[in-house]
VEXGU-795016 format. One record per residue (C-alpha): x, y, z; residue in three letters. Coordinates in steps of 0.25 Angstrom, whole numbers, padded with zeros to 4 digits, always signed. Layout:
residues N
XYZala;...
end
This chain:
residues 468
+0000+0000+0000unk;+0004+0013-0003unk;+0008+0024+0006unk;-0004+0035+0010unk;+0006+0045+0003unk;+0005+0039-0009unk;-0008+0033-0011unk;-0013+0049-0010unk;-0003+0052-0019unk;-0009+0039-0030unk;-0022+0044-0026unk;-0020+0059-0031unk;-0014+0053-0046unk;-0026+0043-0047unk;-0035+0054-0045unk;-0029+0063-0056unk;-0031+0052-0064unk;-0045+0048-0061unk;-0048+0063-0063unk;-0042+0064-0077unk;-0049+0049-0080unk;-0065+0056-0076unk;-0059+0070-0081unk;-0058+0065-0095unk;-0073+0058-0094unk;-0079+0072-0095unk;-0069+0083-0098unk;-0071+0080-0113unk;-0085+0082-0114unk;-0085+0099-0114unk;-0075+0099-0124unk;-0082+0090-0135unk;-0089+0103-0143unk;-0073+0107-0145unk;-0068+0094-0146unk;-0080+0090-0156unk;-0078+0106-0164unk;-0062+0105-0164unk;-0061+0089-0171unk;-0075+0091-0180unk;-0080+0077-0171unk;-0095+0076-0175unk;-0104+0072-0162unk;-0102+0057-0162unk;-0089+0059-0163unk;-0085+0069-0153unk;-0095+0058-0142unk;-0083+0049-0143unk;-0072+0060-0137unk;-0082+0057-0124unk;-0083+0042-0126unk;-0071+0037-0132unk;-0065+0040-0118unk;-0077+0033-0110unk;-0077+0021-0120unk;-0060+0020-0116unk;-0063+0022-0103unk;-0075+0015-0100unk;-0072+0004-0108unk;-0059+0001-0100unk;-0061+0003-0087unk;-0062-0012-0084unk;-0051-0016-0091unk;-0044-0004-0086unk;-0046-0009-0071unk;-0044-0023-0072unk;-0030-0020-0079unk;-0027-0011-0069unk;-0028-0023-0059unk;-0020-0032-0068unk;-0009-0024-0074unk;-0006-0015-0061unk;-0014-0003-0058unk;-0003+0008-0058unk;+0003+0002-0072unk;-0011+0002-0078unk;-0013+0016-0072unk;-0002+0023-0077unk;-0002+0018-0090unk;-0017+0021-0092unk;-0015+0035-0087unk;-0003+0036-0098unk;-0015+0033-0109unk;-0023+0044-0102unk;-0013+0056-0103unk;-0009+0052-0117unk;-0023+0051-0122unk;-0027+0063-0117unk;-0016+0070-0123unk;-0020+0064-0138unk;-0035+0066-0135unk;-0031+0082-0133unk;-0022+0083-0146unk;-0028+0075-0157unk;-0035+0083-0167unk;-0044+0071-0172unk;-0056+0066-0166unk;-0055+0050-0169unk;-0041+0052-0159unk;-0048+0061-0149unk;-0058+0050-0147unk;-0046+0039-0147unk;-0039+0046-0136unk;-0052+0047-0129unk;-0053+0033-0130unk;-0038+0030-0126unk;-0040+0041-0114unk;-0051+0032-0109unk;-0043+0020-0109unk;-0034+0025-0101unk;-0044+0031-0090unk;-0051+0017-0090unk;-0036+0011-0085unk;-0032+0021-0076unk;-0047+0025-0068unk;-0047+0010-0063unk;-0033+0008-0061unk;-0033+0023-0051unk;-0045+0017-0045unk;-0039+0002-0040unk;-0027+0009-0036unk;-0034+0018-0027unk;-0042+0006-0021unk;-0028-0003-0022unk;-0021+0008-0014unk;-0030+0013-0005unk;-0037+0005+0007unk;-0050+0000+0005unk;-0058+0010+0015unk;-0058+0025+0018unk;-0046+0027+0011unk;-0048+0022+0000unk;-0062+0029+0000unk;-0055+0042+0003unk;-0045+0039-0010unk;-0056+0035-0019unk;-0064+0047-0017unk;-0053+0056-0019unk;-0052+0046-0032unk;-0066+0047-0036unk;-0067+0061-0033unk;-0056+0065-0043unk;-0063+0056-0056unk;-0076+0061-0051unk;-0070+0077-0051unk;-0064+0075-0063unk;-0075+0069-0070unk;-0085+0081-0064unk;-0075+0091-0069unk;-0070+0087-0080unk;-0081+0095-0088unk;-0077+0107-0080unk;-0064+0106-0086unk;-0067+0103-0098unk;-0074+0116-0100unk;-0063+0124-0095unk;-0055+0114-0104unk;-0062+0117-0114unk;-0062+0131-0116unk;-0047+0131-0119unk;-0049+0118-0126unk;-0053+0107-0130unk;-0041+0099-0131unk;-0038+0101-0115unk;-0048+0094-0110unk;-0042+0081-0115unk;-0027+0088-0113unk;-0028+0090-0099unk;-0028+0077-0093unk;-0012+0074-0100unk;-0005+0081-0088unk;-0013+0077-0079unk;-0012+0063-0083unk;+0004+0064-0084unk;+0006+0069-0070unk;-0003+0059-0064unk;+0004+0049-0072unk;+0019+0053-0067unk;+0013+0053-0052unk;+0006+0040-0054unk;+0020+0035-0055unk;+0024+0039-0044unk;+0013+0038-0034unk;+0005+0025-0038unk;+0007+0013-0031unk;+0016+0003-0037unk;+0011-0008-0029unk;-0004-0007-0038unk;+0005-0011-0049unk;+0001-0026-0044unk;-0007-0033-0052unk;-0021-0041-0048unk;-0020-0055-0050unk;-0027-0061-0063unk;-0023-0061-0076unk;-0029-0053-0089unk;-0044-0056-0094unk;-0040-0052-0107unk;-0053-0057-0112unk;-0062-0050-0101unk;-0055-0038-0105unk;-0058-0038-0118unk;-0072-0040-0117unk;-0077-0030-0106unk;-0067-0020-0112unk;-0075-0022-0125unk;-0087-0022-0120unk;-0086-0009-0112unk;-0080-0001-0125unk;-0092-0006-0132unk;-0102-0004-0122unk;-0095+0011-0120unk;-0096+0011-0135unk;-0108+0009-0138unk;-0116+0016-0128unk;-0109+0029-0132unk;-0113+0026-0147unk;-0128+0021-0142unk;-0135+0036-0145unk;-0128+0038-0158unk;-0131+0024-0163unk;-0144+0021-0156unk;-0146+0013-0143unk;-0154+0005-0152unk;-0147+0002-0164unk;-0140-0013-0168unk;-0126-0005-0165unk;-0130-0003-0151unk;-0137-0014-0146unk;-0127-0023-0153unk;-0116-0016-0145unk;-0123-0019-0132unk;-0126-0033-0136unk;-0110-0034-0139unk;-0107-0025-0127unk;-0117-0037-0117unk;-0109-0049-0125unk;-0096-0045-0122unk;-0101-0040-0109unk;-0105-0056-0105unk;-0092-0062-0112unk;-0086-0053-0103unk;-0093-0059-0091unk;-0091-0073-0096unk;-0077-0070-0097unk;-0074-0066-0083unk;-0081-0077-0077unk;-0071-0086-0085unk;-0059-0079-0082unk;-0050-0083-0070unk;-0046-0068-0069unk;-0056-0060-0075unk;-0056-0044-0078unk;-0069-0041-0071unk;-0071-0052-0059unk;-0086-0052-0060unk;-0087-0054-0046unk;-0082-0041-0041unk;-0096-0037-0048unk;-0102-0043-0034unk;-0098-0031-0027unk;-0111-0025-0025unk;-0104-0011-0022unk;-0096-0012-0034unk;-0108-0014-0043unk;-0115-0002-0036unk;-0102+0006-0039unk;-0102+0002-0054unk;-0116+0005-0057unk;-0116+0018-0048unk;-0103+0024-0055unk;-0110+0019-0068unk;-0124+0028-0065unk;-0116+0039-0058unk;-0106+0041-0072unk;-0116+0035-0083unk;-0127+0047-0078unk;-0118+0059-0076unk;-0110+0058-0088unk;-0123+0057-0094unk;-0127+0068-0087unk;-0115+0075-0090unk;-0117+0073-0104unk;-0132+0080-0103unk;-0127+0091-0095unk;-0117+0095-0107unk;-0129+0095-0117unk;-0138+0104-0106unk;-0128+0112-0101unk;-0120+0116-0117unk;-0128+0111-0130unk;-0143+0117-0123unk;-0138+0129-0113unk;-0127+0132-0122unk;-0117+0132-0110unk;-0100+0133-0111unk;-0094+0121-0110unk;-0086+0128-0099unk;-0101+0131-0093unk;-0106+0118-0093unk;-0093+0112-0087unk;-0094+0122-0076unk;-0109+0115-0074unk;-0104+0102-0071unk;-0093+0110-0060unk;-0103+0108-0047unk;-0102+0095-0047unk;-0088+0092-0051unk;-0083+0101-0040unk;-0092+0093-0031unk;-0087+0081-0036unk;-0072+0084-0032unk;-0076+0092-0020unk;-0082+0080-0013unk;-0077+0067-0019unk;-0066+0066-0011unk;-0076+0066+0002unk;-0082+0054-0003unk;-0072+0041+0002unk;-0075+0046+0016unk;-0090+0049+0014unk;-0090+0034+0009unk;-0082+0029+0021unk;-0094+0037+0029unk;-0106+0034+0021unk;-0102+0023+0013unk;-0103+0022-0004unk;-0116+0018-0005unk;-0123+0030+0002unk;-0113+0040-0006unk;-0118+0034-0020unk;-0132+0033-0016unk;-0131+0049-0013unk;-0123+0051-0025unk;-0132+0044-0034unk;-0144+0053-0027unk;-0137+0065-0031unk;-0133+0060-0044unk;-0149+0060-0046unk;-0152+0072-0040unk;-0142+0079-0050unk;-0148+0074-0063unk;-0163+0077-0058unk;-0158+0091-0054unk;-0155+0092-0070unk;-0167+0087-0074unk;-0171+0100-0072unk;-0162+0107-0083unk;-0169+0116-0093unk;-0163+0128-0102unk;-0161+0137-0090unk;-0154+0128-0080unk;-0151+0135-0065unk;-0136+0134-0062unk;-0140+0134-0048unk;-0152+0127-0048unk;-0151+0113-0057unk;-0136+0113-0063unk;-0129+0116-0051unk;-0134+0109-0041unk;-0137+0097-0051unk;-0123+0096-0053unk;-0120+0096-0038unk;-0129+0086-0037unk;-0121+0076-0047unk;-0108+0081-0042unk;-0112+0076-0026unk;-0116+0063-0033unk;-0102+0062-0040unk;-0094+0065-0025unk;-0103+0055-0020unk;-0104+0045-0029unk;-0091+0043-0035unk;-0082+0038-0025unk;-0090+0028-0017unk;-0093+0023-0032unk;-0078+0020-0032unk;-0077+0015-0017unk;-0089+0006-0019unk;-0083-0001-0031unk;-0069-0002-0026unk;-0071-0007-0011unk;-0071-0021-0008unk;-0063-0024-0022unk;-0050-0032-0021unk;-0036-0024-0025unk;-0037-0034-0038unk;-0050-0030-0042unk;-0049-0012-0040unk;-0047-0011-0054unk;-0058-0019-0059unk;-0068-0013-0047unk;-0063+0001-0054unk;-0064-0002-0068unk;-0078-0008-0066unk;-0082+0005-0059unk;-0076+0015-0070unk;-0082+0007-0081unk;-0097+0009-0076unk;-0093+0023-0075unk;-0090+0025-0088unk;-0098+0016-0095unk;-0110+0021-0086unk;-0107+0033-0092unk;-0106+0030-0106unk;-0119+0023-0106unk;-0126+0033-0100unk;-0122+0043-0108unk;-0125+0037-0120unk;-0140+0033-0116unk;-0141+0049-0110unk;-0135+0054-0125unk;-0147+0044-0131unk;-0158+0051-0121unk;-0153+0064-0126unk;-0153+0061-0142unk;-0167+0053-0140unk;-0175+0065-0144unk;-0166+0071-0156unk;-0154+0077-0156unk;-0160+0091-0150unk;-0155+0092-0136unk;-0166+0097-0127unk;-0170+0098-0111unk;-0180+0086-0112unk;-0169+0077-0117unk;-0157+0082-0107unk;-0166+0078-0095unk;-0172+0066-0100unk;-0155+0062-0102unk;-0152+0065-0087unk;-0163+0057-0085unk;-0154+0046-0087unk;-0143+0050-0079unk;-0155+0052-0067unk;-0158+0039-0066unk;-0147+0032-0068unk;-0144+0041-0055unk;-0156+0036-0048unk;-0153+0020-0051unk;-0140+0023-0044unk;-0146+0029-0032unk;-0153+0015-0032unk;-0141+0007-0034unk;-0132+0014-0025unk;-0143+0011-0014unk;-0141-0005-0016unk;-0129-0002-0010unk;-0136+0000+0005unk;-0142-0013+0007unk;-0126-0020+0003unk;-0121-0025+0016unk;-0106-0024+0022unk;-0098-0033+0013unk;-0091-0045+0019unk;-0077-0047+0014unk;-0074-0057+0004unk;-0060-0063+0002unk;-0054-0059-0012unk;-0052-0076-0017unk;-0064-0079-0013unk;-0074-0071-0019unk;-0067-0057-0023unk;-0083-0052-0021unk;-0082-0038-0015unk;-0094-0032-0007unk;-0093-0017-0004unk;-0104-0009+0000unk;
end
């Protein structure tokens, strides 16, 4: 075990990292009207800039956590944060918009290695309990803040241009890369026992992209068309050949029974609401806000400002609220107030009051981030052997991203349903969506009071961990 010196000192590069990682989810999306005006991108397109990066990175994560297990978290660390800094510096330089989208994709590939391997080397290096709690929140807080914010900075970004808001992470990810060096544990370079399921790989990294895939391309082709439907039906086959697979295999990529874990299954589907509903919303907001107010895109970054400040305000409060309260009772609030923010907006029309529906809705949605967010993470990691952190992570990205690639795309068809002409009636019933999905995790969240206090279970007998 590391010295308390320098575990702080790992914790502060993780968090630079997970920062730039969430950052770079939102901090593009002011920018696409320059992005799309400057490379003559037409509008399908200039959608892929935004999705090229979640179909990299959500359709890794899996595979990016289990290797981090195998291959040595540091090593697999440093390396992907290498790929990170020096697509970031392509994406900012390329003149052409089939590389931008390439270094997008690449970009995203690195974030789905290195947000895992950060996570499990967190909950490797800290001790499960209140420290590790404090060390997750602080860890949590930072991707939360940066995700929150990076729509703030992309409008400040912006209005110098466009170009720094994809340039900004390279130094940033240099300098956390020559301290990583220094101050990550050598000792996590140990690798899990098992060999490589090279086949299980293949399979659920397949059939994620193509999920990912073809949920952002639904609206444009048609939920309902042969391409679709024949996607899904590929996406459920390779989906149960997975699972076949990893029943089969003596060291399989995703151990099915860590799935047990009632905690981490409430953690999964809650990050997956909590993510899928506010991107979406995030999404609706940038119509509402710039395309029917006719607002800056300096103005409707600095809408989204209340709750990110919130966000970094508070998160790092949350590992010893969870100590106090427990996770459960945090996500059920959080979840409440995630409600609460998108009913508030419900009430939008073409005169919104700053002071009476987007600020305090925005509030609202930032104290269900800080509440949310970081026992999401304790719940899925607790209980969960050194072996498996990586895989408990991985899982957890993934519903994230992939949550909120679905949801989007379902949100983008509820806003096209009725013609290309954008109007009031269509952005509420859109938030709609994200409202209920908001409700539905108020309810699961809830399933987590009747759990009981789980009693230990030795790793080679069952590996089943029971967290509440």
């Amino acid at each position: 075990m590391s010295s308390h010196s320098s575990r702080w000192g790992a914790l502060a590069v993780l968090c630079a990292v997970i920062f730039l990682d969430a950052l770079d989810v939102s901090m593009v999306g002011v920018a696409l009207p320059a992005i799309q005006h400057d490379l003559g991108l037409s509008t399908s397109s200039l959608q892929w800039v935004v999705s090229g990066y979640v179909l990299g990175y959500g359709g890794l994560l899996l595979l990016g956590g289990r290797t981090a297990d195998l291959l040595g978290r540091r090593r697999v660390f440093l390396v992907a944060l290498g790929v990170f800094a020096v697509a970031s510096l392509l994406g900012g330089l390329v003149d052409d918009g089939a590389l931008l989208i390439a270094a997008r994709f690449i970009k995203g590939v690195g974030a789905a290695f290195t947000a895992p391997a950060a996570l499990s080397i967190i909950t490797t290096t800290f001790p499960e309990g209140p420290e590790r709690n404090k060390a997750l929140s602080i860890f949590t807080a930072c991707g939360a803040s940066g995700y929150s914010l990076g729509l703030v900075l992309s409008g400040l970004l912006t209005e110098i241009g466009w170009r720094w808001t994809l340039l900004m992470p390279v130094p940033v990810a240099i300098i956390a890369l020559v301290a990583a060096l220094k101050v990550l544990p050598r000792g996590e370079e140990e690798r899990a026992e098992g060999g490589h399921d090279l086949i299980g790989a293949v399979l659920i990294t397949a059939s994620m992209l193509l999920l990912v895939f073809t949920v952002v391309q639904a609206p444009e082709a048609g939920w309902t068309s042969l391409r679709t439907i024949g996607s899904l039906v590929a996406v459920a086959a390779l989906l149960g050949l997975f699972v076949l697979a990893e029943l089969r295999m003596r060291h399989p990529l995703v151990r099915l029974g860590i799935l047990r874990s009632g905690s981490l299954v409430r953690a999964n589907l809650g990050l997956l609401i909590l993510m899928g509903s506010y991107v979406a919303f995030q999404f609706v907001a940038m119509q509402y806000f710039q395309n029917l107010l006719g607002w800056s895109a300096l103005g409707t970054a600095l809408a989204f400002l209340p709750a990110g400040l919130l966000v970094a305000i508070t998160s790092t409060k949350m590992g010893d609220f969870a100590d106090r309260f427990g996770t459960t009772k945090l996500t059920i609030i959080g979840a409440a107030a995630l409600a609460g923010g998108y009913a508030m907006f419900l009430g939008i029309d073409e005169h919104p009051s700053l002071g009476g529906l987007v600020i305090p809705g925005m509030l609202l949605l930032g104290i269900a981030f800080a509440l949310s967010f970081a026992p999401l993470n304790i719940q899925a990691t607790n209980g969960v052997h050194d072996d498996e952190q990586g895989l408990a992570s991985g899982l957890l990205n993934t519903s994230g991203q992939v949550g909120g690639a679905i949801v989007l795309a379902v949100v983008s068809a509820v806003l096209t349903s009725n013609g290309a002409t954008l109007s009031i009636e269509s952005l509420r019933s859109a938030i709609v969506v994200s409202l209920v999905l908001a409700l539905v995790g108020v309810a699961i969240s809830a399933t987590g009071l009747r759990v009981r206090k789980p009693v230990a279970v030795p790793q080679e007998e069952a590996k089943v961990y029971e967290t509440v």
